[in-house]
C-alpha positions as CSV (number, residue, x, y, z in Angstrom):
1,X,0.0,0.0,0.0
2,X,1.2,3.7,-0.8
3,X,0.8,5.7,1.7
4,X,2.2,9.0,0.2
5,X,0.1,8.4,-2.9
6,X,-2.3,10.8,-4.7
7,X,-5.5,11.4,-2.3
8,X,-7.6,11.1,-6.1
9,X,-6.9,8.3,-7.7
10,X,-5.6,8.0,-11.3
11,X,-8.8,5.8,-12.1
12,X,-11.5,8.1,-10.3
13,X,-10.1,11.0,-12.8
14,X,-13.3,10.2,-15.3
15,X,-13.3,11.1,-18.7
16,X,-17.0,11.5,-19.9
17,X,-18.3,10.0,-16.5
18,X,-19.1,10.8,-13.0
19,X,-16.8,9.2,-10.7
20,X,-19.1,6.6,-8.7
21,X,-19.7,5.1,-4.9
22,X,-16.0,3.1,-5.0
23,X,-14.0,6.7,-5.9
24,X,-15.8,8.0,-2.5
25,X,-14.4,4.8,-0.7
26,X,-11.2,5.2,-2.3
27,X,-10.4,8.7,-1.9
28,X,-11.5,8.2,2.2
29,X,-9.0,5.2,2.4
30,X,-6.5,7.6,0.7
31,X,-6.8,10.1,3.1
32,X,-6.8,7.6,5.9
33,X,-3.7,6.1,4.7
34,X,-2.5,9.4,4.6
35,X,-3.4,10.2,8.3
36,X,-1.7,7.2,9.5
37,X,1.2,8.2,8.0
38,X,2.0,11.3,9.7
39,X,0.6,9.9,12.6
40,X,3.2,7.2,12.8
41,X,5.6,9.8,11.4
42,X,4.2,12.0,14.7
43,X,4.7,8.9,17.4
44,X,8.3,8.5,16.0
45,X,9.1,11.6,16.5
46,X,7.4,12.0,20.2
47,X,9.5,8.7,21.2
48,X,12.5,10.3,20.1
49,X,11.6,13.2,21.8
50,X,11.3,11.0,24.8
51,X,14.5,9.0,24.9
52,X,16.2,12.3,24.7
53,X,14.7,13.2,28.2
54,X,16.3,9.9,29.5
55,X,19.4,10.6,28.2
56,X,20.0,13.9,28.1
57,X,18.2,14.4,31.7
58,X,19.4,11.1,33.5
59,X,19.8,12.9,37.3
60,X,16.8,14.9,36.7
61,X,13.6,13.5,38.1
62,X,11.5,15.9,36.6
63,X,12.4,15.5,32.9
64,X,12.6,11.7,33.8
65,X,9.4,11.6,34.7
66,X,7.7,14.0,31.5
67,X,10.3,11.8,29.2
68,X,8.5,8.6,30.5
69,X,4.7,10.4,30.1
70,X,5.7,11.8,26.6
71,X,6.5,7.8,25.5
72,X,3.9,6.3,27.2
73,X,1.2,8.4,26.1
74,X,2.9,7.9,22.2
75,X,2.2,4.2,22.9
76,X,-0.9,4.7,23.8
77,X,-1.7,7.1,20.7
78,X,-0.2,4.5,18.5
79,X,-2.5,1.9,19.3
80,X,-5.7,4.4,19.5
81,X,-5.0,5.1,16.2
82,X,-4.3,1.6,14.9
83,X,-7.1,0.3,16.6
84,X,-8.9,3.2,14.6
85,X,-7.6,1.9,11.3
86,X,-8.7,-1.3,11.7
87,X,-12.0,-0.6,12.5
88,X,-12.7,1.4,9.7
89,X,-10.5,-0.8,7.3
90,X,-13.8,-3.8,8.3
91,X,-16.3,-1.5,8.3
92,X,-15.1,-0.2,4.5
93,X,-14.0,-3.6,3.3
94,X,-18.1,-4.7,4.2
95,X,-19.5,-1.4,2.7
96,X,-17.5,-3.0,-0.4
97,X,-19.0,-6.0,-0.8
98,X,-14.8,-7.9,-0.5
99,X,-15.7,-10.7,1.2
100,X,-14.3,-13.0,-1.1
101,X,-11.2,-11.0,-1.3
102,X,-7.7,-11.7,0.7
103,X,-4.8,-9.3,0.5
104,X,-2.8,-6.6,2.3
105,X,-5.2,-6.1,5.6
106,X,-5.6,-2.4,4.5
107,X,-6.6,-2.8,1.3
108,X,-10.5,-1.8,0.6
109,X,-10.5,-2.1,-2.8
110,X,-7.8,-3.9,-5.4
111,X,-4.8,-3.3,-4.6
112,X,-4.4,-2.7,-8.7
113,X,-7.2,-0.1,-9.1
114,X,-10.7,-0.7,-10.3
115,X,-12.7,1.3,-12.7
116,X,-15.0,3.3,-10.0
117,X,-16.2,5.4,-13.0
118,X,-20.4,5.6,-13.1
119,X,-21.2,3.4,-16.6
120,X,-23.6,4.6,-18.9
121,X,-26.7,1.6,-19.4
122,X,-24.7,-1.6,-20.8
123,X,-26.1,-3.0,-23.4
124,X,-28.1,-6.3,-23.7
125,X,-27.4,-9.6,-25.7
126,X,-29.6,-10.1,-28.8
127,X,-31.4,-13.0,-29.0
128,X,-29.2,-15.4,-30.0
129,X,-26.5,-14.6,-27.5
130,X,-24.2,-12.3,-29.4
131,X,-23.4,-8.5,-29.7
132,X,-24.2,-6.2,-32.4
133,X,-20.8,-4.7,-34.5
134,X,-21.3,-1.1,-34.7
135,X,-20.4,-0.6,-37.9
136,X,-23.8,0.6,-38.9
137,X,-27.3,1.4,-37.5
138,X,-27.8,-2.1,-36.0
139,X,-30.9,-2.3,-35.0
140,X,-30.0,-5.3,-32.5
141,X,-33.5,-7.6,-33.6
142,X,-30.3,-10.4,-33.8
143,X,-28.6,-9.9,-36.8
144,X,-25.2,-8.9,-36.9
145,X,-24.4,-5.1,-38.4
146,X,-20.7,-6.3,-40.5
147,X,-21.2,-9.7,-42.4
148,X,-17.9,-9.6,-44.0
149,X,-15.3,-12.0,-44.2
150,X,-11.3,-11.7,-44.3
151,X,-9.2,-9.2,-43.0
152,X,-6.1,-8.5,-45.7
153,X,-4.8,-5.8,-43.3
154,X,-5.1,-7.7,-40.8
155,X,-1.9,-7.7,-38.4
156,X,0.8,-9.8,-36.4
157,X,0.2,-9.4,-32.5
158,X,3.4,-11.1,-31.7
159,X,5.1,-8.6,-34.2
160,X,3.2,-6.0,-31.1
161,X,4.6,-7.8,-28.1
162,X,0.8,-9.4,-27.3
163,X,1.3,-13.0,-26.5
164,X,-1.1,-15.6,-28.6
165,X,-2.2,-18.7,-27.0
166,X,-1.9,-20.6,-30.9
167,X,0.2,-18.9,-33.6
168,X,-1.9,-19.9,-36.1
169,X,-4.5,-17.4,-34.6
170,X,-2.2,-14.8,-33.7
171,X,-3.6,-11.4,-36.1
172,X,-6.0,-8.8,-36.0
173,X,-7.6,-5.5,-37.5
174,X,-4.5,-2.8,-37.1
175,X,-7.1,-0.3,-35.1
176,X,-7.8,-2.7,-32.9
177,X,-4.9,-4.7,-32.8
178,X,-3.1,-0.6,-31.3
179,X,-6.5,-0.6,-28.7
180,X,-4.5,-3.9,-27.2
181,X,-1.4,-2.9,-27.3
182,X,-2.7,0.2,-24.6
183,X,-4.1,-2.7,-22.9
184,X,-1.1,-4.4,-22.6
185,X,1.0,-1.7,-21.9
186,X,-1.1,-0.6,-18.8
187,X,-2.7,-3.8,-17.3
188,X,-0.6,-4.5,-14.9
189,X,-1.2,-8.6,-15.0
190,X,-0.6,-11.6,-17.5
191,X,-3.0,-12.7,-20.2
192,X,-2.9,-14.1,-23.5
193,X,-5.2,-14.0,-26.9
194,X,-6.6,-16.8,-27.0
195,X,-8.8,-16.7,-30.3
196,X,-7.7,-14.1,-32.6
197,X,-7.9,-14.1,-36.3
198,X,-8.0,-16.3,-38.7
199,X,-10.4,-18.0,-36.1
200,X,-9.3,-22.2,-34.6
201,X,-12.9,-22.9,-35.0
202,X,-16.0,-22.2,-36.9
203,X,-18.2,-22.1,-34.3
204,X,-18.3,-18.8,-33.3
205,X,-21.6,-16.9,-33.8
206,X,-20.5,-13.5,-33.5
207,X,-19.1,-12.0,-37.4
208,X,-16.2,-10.3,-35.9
209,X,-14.2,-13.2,-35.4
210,X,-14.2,-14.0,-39.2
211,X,-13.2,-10.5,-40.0
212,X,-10.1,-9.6,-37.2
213,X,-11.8,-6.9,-35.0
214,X,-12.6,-8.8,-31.9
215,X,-10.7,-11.5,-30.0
216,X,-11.2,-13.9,-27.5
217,X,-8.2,-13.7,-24.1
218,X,-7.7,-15.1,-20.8
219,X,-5.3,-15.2,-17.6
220,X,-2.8,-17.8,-17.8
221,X,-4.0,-19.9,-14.8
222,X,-6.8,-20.3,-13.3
223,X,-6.4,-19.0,-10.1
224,X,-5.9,-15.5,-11.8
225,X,-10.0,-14.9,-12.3
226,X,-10.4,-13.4,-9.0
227,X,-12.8,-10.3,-8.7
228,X,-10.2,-7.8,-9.1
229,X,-8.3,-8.9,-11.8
230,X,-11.2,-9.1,-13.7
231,X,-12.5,-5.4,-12.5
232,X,-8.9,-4.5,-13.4
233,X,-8.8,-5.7,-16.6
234,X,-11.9,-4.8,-17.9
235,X,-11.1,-0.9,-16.7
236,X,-8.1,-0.6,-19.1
237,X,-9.8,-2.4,-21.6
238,X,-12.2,0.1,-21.5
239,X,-10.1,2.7,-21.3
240,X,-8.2,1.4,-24.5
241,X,-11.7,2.2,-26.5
242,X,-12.5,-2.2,-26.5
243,X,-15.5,-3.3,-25.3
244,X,-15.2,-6.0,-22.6
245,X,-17.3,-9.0,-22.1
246,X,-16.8,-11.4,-19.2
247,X,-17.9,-15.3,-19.8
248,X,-18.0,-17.7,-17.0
249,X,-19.1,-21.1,-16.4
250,X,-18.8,-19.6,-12.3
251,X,-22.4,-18.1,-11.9
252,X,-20.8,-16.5,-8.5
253,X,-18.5,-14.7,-9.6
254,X,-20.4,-13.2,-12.8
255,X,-22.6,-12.4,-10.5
256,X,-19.5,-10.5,-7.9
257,X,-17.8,-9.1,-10.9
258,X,-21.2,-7.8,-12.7
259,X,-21.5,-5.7,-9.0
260,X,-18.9,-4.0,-9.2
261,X,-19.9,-3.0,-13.3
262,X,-18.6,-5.5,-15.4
263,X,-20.6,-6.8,-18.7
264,X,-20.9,-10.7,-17.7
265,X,-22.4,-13.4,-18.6
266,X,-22.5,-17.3,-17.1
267,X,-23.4,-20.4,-18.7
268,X,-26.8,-20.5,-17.3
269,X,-27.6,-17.4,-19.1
270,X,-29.5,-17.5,-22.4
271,X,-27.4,-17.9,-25.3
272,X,-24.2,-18.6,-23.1
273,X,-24.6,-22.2,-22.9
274,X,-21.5,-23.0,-25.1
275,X,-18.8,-21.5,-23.0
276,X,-15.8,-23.9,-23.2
277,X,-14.4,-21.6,-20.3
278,X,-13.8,-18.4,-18.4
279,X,-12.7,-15.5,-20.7
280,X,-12.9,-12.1,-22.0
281,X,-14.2,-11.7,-25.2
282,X,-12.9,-7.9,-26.6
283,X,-15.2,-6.1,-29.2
284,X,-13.0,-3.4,-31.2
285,X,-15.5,-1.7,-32.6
């Protein structure tokens, strides 16, 4: 945890949005983290302040005495204040809804940053399970906007330092393609692309994987899709211009990472029942 860190976090600084309910947590834990800094700094100081009556006043049993009051009571500030922390630390943590979450003990929200941003309405699924491409005026009755095929500019990710869980699937729409390279660059995690273009399959329902301007990518391991990795990584991905879309077979946590504003979806949800695992599929357009 930083203490001497900005009170306003990076991620509460909205562009287009109100910051929401999780900045006002944020900023408070801020600014405590902030007062127990300099109150520690304080007690430190006091102590010091202290010793110096033992040692510079050893045959005095006046300044022996206010030395041993000016420690004591330091101690006893300490723990006030500790005690203090603590209790607002559980009290914040509950507000939050992180009782699934284990970490640093004064940690309220990820320790990575989440995107505490209000979100305008998301969007629903058509009928068939998929998103519309908006390339055009959809008009989302379940038929996809783009129903072209290929991608001739379509580029190498590896050639753009993104990792590609087949090499045979490994390009994608230059636009987009630069959208996850800012993702890359500022998610501070590891994941892979794990269905890019040309597609492995040709199962997939949604156009954009025949045409290079969406992609399918995951954590590498499985105990990696915790709450706030996914929070995290669907904030920069957001913030890259990609639109996000969590897919679970874990009911749970789509329902703990839809909360705190994630787009998710389980495989008890209509037109989800063909999820081979949990991922986040990345619309570029």
């Amino acid at each position: 945890m930083n203490f001497f860190g900005p009170i306003i976090p990076l991620v509460c600084k909205c562009e287009g949005m109100a910051p929401g309910w999780g900045c006002v947590l944020q900023v408070l834990q801020n600014t405590i983290n902030l007062g127990i800094s300099l109150g520690i700094i304080f007690v430190m100081l006091a102590l010091a302040y202290g010793g110096l009556l033992f040692i510079l006043n050893s045959t005095n049993p006046g300044n022996l005495e206010k030395g041993r009051t000016v420690m004591l009571n330091s101690l006893i500030g300490l723990a006030v204040v500790l005690s203090a922390w603590l209790v607002v630390d559980f009290v914040m943590k509950t507000l939050y809804n992180e009782d699934s979450e284990f970490g640093p003990w004064n940690a309220i929200l990820a320790s990575k940053g989440d995107d505490l941003c209000l979100k305008a309405k998301v969007p629903t699924p058509l009928t068939d399970g998929v998103w519309d491409i908006v390339t055009g005026s959809g008009t989302g009755t379940g038929t996809v906007v783009d129903t072209t095929r290929g991608c001739p500019t379509c580029v190498s990710l590896s050639s753009k330092g993104i990792s590609c869980k087949r090499t045979s699937s490994c390009k994608l729409n230059p636009i987009v393609a630069d959208k996850l390279v800012y993702l890359n660059n500022n998610f501070e995690g590891t994941w892979t692309a794990t269905e890019a273009y040309p597609p492995s399959s040709a199962i997939h329902s949604n156009q954009c994987h025949y045409n290079g301007t969406c992609i399918d990518a995951g954590f590498r391991g499985s105990t990696n899709y915790t709450s706030s990795n996914i929070v995290l990584f669907d904030s920069v991905a957001k913030k890259a211009g990609l639109r996000p879309v969590f897919e679970t077979f874990d009911c749970k946590l789509r329902d703990a990472v839809r909360a705190r504003g994630v787009t998710a979806f389980c495989s008890s949800d209509r037109g989800y029942g063909k999820i081979t695992g949990s991922h986040f599929s990345l619309y570029g357009t």
